[in-house]
C-alpha positions as CSV (number, residue, x, y, z in Angstrom):
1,X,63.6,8.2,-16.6
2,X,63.3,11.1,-19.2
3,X,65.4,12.8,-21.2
4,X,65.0,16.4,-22.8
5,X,67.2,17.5,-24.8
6,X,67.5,21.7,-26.0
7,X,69.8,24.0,-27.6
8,X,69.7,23.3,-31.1
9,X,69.3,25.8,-34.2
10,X,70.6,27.4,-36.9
11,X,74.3,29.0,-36.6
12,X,76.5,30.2,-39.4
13,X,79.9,28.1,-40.2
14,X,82.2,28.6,-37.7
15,X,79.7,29.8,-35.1
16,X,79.2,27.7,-31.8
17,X,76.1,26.3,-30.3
18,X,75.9,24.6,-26.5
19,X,73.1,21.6,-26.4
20,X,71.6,20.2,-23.2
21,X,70.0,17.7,-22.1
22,X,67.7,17.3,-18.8
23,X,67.4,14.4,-16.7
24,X,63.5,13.9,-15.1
25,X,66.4,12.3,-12.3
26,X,69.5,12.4,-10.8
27,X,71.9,11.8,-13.3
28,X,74.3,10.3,-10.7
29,X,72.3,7.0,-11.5
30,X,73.5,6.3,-14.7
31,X,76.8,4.6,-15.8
32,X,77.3,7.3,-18.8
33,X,75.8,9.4,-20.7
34,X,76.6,10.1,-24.4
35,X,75.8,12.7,-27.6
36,X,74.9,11.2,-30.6
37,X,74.0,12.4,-33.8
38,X,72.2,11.5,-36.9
39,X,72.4,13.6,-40.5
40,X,69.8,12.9,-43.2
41,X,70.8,9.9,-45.0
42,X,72.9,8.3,-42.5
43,X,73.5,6.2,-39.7
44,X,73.2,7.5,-36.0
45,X,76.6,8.2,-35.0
46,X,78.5,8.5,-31.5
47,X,79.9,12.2,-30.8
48,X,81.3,11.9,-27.6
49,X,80.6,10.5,-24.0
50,X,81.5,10.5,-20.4
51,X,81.4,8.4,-17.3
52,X,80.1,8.5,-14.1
53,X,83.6,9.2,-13.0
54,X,83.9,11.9,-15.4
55,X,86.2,10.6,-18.1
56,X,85.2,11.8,-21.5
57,X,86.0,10.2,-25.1
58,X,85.6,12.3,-28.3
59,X,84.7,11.0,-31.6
60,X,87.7,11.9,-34.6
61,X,85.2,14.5,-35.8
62,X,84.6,16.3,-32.5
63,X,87.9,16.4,-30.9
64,X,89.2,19.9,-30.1
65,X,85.6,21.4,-31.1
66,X,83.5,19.8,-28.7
67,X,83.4,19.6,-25.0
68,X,81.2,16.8,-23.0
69,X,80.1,17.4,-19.7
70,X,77.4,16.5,-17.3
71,X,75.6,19.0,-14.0
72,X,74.8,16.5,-11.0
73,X,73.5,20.4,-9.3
74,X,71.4,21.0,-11.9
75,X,71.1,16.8,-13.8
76,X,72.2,17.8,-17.2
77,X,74.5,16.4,-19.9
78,X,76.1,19.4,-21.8
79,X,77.8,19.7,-25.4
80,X,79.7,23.0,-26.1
81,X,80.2,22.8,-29.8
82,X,82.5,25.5,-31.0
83,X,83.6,26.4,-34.9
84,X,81.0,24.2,-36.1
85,X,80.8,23.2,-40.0
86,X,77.8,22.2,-42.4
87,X,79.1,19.1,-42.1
88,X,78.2,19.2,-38.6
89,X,74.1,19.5,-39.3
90,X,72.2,17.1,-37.5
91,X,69.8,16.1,-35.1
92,X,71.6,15.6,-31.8
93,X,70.0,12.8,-29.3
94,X,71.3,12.3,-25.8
95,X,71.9,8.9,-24.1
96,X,72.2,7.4,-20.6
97,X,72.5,3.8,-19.4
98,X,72.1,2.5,-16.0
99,X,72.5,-0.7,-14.4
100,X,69.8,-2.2,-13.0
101,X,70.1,-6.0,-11.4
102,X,72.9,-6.4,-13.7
103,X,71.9,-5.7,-16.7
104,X,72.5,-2.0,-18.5
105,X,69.1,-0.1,-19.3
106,X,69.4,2.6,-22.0
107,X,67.3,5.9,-22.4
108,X,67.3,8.5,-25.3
109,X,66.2,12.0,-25.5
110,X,64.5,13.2,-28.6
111,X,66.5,14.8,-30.1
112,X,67.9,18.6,-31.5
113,X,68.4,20.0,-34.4
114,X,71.5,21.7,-35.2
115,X,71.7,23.5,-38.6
116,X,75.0,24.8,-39.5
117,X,74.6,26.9,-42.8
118,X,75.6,30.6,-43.9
């Protein structure tokens, strides 16, 4: 399983920015799938996720900015970021798991870069 993830750049405060992320498979097969993000000098951080069954869980920072949501048509995970801030630069990674013979596998994508900056 592969994972490609797009959309990043540079967008001005308050600006918005969609990232996706491509699945080599059906994305059906996974338990979740997840956005994460990592500025310089700091830890990787969770920015929001959803389930196979659709339910979706924000992280303080992204509520009522961001929007998860995943493409079984087309097997993509999507963010819709919207009035982003500086604050918000980072490189995005997308995440998957999937349970094989009981125990959960995870996959990454490499990665985005999102620069927010006047």
């Amino acid at each position: 399983v592969q994972l490609q993830a797009s959309g990043g750049g540079l967008v001005q405060p308050g600006g918005s920015l969609t990232l996706s992320c491509a699945a080599s498979g059906s994305i059906d097969q996974f338990n979740a799938m997840r956005w994460y993000r990592q500025a310089p000098g700091e830890q990787r951080a969770l920015v929001a996720s959803i389930t196979s069954f659709g339910s979706t869980n924000y992280a303080d920072t992204a509520k009522d900015r961001f929007t998860i949501s995943r493409d079984s048509t087309k097997n993509t995970l999507n963010l819709q970021m919207y009035s982003l801030k500086p604050e918000d630069t980072a490189v995005y990674y997308c995440n998957a798991d999937q349970v094989v013979g009981g125990r959960s596998i995870y996959y990454w994508g490499q990665g985005t870069l999102v620069t927010v900056s006047s």
